[in-house]
N, C-alpha and C positions, 0 to 999 in steps of 0.2 A: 520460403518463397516470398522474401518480402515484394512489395507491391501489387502481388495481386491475391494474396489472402491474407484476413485479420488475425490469424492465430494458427499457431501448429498445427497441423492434420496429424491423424495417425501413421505411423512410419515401422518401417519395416526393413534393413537392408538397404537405408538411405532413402528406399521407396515408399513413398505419401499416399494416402488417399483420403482425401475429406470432404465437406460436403460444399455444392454450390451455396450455399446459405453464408458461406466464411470467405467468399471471394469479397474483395474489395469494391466491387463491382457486380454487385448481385444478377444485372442485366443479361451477363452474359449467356446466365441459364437458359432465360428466357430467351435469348437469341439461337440459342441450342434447338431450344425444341420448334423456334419458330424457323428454322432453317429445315431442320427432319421434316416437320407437316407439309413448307411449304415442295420440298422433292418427293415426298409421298403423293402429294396432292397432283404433284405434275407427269409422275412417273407413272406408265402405261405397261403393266408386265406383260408379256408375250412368250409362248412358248416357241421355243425353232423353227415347231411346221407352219408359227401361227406371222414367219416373215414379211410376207406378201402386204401385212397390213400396215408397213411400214412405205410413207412416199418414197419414191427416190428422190435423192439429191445430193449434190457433190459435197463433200467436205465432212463425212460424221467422224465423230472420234468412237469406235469402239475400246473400252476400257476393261481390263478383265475386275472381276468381281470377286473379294476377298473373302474366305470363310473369319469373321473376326468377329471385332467390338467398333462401333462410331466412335468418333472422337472429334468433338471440334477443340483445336489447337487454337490457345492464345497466346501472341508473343507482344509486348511493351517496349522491342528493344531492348531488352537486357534478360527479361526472367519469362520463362513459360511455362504455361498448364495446360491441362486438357479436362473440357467438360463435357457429360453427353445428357442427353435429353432426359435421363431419370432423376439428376443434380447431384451427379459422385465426380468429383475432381482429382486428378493424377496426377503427380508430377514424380521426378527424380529417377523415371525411367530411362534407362540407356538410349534408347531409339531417339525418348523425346529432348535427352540433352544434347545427342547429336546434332538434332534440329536445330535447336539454339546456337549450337555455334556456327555451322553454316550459314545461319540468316545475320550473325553479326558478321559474320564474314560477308556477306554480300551486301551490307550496310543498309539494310532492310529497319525503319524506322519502328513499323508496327507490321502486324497480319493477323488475319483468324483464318484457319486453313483447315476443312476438311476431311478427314482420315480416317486409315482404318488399323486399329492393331491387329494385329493377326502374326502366327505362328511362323518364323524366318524357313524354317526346316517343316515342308509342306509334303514330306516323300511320304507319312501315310495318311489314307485319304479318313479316317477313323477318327469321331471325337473332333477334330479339328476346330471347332467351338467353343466346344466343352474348354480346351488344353488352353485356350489363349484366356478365356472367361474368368476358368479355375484361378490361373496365375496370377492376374491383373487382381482378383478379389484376394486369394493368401498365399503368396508364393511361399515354397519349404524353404529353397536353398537363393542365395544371391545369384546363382549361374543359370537362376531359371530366368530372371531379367533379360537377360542377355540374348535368351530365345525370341524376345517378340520385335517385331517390327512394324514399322509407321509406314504405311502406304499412305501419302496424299494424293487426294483426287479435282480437288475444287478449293479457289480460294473465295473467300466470303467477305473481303474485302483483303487490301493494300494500303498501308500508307494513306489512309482514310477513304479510298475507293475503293465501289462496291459493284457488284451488276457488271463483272466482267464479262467479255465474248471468250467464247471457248478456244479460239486461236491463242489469245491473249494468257487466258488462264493455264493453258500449258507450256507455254513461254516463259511466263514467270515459274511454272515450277520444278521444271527441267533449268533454268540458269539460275535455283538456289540449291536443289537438289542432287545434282546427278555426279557429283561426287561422295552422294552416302553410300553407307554401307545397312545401315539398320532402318537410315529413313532413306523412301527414294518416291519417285513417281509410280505412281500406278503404270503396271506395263498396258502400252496401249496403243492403238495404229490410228492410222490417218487413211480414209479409203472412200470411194463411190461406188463400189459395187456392194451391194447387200448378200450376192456369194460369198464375198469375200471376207464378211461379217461369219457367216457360220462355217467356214472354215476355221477362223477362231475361236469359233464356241466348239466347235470337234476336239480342235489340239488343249485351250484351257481347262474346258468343265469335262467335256467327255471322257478326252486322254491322261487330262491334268487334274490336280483339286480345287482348281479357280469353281464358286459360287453359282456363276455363271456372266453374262457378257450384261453392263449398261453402255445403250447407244446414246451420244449426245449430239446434238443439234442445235443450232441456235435458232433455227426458223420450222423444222420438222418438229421438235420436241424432244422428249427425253423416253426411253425404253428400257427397261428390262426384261433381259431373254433367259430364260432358266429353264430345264427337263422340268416335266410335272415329275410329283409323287408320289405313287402310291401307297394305302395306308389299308388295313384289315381293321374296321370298327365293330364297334355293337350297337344294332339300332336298340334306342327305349323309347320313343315315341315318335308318334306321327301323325300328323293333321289330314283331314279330307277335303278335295277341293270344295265349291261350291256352284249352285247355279248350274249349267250345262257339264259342268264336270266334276257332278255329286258325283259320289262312289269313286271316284277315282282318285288317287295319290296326289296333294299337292306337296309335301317335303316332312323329309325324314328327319329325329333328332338323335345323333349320336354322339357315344359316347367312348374313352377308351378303359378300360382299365388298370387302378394303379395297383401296386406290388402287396397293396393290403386286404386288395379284393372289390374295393369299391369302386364307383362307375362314375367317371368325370364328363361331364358335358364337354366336347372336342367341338362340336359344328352343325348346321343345316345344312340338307343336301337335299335341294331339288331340280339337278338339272342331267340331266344321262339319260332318263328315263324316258322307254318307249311309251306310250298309251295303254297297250296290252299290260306292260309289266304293272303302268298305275292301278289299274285295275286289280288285277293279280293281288299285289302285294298290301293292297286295304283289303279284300279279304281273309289274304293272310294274318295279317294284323287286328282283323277286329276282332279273333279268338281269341288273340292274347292280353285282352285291355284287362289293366288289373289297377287297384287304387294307389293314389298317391299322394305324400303330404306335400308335394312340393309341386309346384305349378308352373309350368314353364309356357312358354309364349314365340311365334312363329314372328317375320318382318309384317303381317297381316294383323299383328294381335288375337290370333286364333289359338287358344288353349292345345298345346300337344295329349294325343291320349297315349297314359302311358301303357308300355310292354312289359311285360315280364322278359327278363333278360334271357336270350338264346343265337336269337338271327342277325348275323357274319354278313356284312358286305366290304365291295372293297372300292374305292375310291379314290381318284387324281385329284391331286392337287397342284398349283403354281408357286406356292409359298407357304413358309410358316412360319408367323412373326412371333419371337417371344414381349416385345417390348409394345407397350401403346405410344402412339405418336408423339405425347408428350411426356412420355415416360413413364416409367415403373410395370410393372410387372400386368400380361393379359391374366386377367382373375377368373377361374370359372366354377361356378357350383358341384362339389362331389358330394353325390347320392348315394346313398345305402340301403340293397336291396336285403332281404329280414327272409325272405321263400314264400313272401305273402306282399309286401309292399314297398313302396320307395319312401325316403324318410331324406331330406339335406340335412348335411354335417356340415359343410364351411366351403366357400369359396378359396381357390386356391391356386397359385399361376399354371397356368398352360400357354398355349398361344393362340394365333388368329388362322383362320385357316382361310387362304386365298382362292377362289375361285375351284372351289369344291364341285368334284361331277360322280355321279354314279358309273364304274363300270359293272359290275355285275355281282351277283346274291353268291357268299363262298358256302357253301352247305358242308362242303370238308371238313368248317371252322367252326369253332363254337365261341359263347364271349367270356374269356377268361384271359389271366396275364399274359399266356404264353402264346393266344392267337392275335387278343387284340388289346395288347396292354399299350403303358407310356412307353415303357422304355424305345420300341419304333421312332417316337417323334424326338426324347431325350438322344438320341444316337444322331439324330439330323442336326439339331437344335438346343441351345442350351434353357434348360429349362429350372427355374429354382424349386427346390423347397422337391425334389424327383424324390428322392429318399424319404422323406418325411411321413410319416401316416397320417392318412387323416382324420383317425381317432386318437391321434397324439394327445390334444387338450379334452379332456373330457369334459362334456355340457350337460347339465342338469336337463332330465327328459320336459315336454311339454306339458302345460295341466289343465285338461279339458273344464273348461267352467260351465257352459250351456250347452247345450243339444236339443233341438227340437227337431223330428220329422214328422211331416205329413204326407196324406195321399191321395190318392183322387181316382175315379173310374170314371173315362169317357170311350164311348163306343168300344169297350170291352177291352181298351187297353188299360194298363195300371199307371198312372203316374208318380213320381216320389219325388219331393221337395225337400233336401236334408240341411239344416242352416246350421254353424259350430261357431264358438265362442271360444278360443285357449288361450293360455299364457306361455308364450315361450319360455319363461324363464331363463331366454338366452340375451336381453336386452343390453346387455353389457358389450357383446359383440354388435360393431355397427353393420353387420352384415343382416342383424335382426331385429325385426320389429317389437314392441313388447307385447303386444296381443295382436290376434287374427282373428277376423268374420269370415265365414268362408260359406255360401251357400253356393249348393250344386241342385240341380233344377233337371231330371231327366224325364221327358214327354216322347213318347216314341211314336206322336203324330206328327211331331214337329218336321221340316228339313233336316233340322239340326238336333237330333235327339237331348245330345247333351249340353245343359249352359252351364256356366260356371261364374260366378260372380265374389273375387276378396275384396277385403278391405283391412286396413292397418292401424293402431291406433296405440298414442304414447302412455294412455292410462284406462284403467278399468272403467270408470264411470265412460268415456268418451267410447270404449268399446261395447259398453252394456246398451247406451244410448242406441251406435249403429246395430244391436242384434235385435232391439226391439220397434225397429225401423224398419227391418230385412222382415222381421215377422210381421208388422203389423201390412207390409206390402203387399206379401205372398200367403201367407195363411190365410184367404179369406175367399168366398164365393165358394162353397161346396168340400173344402180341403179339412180331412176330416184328422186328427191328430194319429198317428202309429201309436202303438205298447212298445 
C-alpha cells in the first residue's frame, strides 16, 4: 500500500493489518480518535419510548445502525486504508477495494469517509459482532473476506473539505456509492415526522438485526435510539448515602462473572430505586460486609463496602461499549473471592455500561456463570480476551511487612485503628503499585462508622516513611496498642 504506509503490514489472503504507527501519516490516527470522541461527545442516546425528547423539525436523516467495526477510510486518489480509533490499519479487503475503484471512477481526488464493516449476510441475528470482529482480526478461509461489507455513513472531509451538511454528505455518497455491491450507503430515509422514525426502528432493530436507528440533524443534533438491555448481575458492594439519606442506598457495585469463577467489576448502579427499596437493601447489605484487599470507589469518592457474593439483580441498560473513545480496550478489575475474602487479580477488558437502571432484586438467581456470568454481555458485544482466565499468569502473593492495630473505648463503644504496610510483589504489572499503606479507622460513634485511608509508594523506604506518618498521626491520645 505504497503511499500511505512505511512498510509491510502483516497479510493474510492478500488481507493486511498493521498498525497506525507505519502510516505515512501518523495523523490520521489521531484524527480517528478525534473524530469517534468528537460523535460520542455529540451523540445523545435515546431509547424509543424516550422520542418525545427529540425537537421536531423537518429534514432529519434517520440511518439504520450497523452491528460492526468503525472504520475511518482513507483514500489519496489512488491507494486506501482504513483506520479506527485503537490504531489497527486494514487494507486489501474486498469491500474496501471496491471503494477505490468507484471513487477513481468518480474522479474523486481525495476523502476520509466514515464506515462501518459489518457482516453482508445479516439473516442471523447471533454473534453478529463477534463474526465481523473475529474475521477482520484472523480470517480462516479467503471466502471469508468476501462476507464483510463497508457501509459509509459520513464523510470527514472531500477534496480537502470538511464540516459538511448532511444534505450534502449524502449526495456525495450515494453519487460515488450506489453502484456497489460490498460498499454502499448506509440505508437510510429522509422524513419529518418522528413516527415515522420509529416505524423504522420497528422494521430495522426490532424485525431486523440493524443496532438500532442514529438521527442526524444539522440544527437539532445528533441521536441515538437503541431497545435497553437487560443484564442478571452480582452485587459485591455498596455505598451509603449521606446526611438526610444515611441509611439509605446510594449505588450498588456490580459485577458479572467470568467462566473461571471470578467476579469482574461490570458497573454502578444507582438509579431505579424506590426510597423503600434504599432502605431495604442497606440493611440487607450490611450483614453481608466482609473484608477486602481491593478498594474500589463510587463518582463521590466514597469507598464501596464490600459483600460476600450471593444477591442477583437485574438491570437495563442503553449501551455497551467495548472500545474507549480513544481507543483500545474498556479495562476492568477481576476479583477473587477465596469464602472469606476479595483479593484483585488483573484488570481485564469488558465494557462501559450506559445508562445503567435498577429493575428489580432476582432472588430465583444466584451469582455464578450460568445466572450472571460474561458470556450475556460477549453474546451482545465483542468482548477480548472472553476466553482467557484470569489466573492464566500467575502473580507472586503479597508480603505483609508492618501491622500495627490499636483501640480505644469511648462511651462503651470499642474503637479499632488497623494500619498495613505490603509488598505486592506484583510491581512488574503496571496495573500495580510496589507497596501499599492501607489504614482503616472504624468508630461506631461516627456518621460514618467506617474510614478508610491508602496510599502507594515506588520503594520501601518511601513506604516505611508513609506508615510511620499514618502512625505517628493516629496512634496517639489514649489509643492503646492490640496483641
Amino acid at each position: 500500500m505504497k503511499g500511505l504506509v512505511t512498510k509491510e503490514s502483516k497479510c493474510k489472503f492478500g488481507y493486511c493489518v498493521g498498525k497506525a504507527t507505519d502510516l505515512t501519516d501518523p495523523g490520521l490516527w489521531a484524527r480517528a480518535q478525534e473524530y469517534r470522541r468528537r460523535m460520542s461527545g455529540s451523540m445523545r442516546l435515546i431509547s424509543p419510548q424516550e422520542i418525545s425528547r427529540v425537537a421536531k423539525a423537518r429534514g432529519f436523516y434517520a440511518t439504520r445502525k450497523y452491528n460492526g467495526e468503525f472504520a475511518m477510510v482513507v483514500f489519496d486518489g489512488k491507494n486506501i486504508i482504513s483506520v479506527n480509533p485503537g490504531g489497527t490499519t486494514r487494507y486489501g479487503l474486498p469491500c474496501v477495494d471496491e471503494a477505490a475503484k468507484l471513487l477513481v471512477k468518480a474522479k474523486v481526488k481525495s476523502c476520509i469517509i466514515a464506515a462501518e464493516y459489518y457482516m453482508l449476510d445479516e439473516s442471523s441475528k447471533a454473534n453478529l459482532v463477534q463474526q465481523v470482529v473475529g474475521t477482520l482480526r484472523s480470517p480462516k478461509k479467503k471466502e471469508q473476506l468476501d462476507e464483510i461489507g463497508l457501509a459509509v455513513f459520513d464523510v470527514i472531509e472531500a477534496d480537502g473539505k470538511s464540516e459538511l451538511a448532511a444534505e450534502n454528505v449524502f449526495d456525495l455518497l450515494s453519487k460515488w456509492f450506489d453502484k456497489g455491491k460490498k460498499v454502499h450507503v448506509v440505508e437510510h430515509h429522509v422524513t419529518d415526522d418522528l413516527d415515522k422514525v420509529l416505524k423504522l426502528f420497528t422494521e430495522w432493530a426490532v424485525e431486523g438485526n440493524a443496532e438500532g436507528i442514529v438521527l442526524r440533524h444539522d440544527n437539532v443534533g445528533l441521536y441515538k435510539i437503541k431497545t435497553r438491555h437487560d443484564l442478571d448481575v452480582a452485587v459485591i458492594g455498596y455505598s451509603e448515602g449521606s446526611d438526610e439519606r444515611k441509611g439509605m442506598l446510594h449505588d450498588l457495585l456490580v459485577a458479572v462473572v467470568r467462566d473461571d469463577g471470578t467476579f469482574q467489576e461490570l458497573t454502578r448502579v444507582g438509579g431505579g430505586f424506590s426510597d423503600d427499596e434504599r432502605r431495604e437493601l442497606v440493611k440487607k447489605f450490611k450483614k453481608r460486609i466482609v473484608p477486602s484487599e481491593y478498594v474500589a470507589v463510587n463518582n463521590d469518592f466514597v469507598a464501596y463496602e464490600m459483600i460476600e457474593p450471593g444477591p442477583v439483580i437485574e438491570i437495563s441498560c442503553l449501551d455497551m461499549i467495548e472500545e474507549r473513545v480513544r481507543g483500545g480496550p474498556v479495562n476492568r478489575m477481576v476479583l477473587e473471592w477465596d469464602g472469606k475474602r476479595y483479593s484483585a487479580l488483573r484488570r481485564m477488558p469488558l465494557v462501559s455500561i450506559i445508562s445503567p437502571q435498577f429493575i428489580r432484586l432476582r432472588d430465583d438467581k444466584e451469582a455464578s456463570k450460568g445466572d450472571t456470568g460474561i458470556r450475556q454481555i460477549a453474546e451482545r458485544t465483542a468482548v477480548e480476551d472472553v476466553d482467557r482466565p484470569a489466573r492464566a499468569d500467575e502473580m507472586p502473593p503479597s508480603q505483609i511487612i508492618e501491622r500495627s492495630v490499636y483501640t480505644k473505648t469511648m462511651k462503651e463503644n470499642l474503637m479499632v485503628r488497623k494500619l498495613l504496610l505490603w509488598k505486592t510483589n506484583k510491581e512488574e504489572d503496571p496495573e500495580f503499585p510496589a507497596y501499599v499503606v492501607y489504614l482503616t479507622d472504624f468508630s461506631p460513634n461516627r456518621a460514618k462508622p467506617l474510614v478508610r485511608d491508602i496510599k502507594v509508594a515506588g520503594s520501601e523506604r518511601s513506604a516505611k516513611k508513609m506508615f510511620d506518618e499514618f502512625a505517628a498521626k493516629n496512634f496517639i491520645g489514649g489509643w492503646e496498642k492490640a496483641d
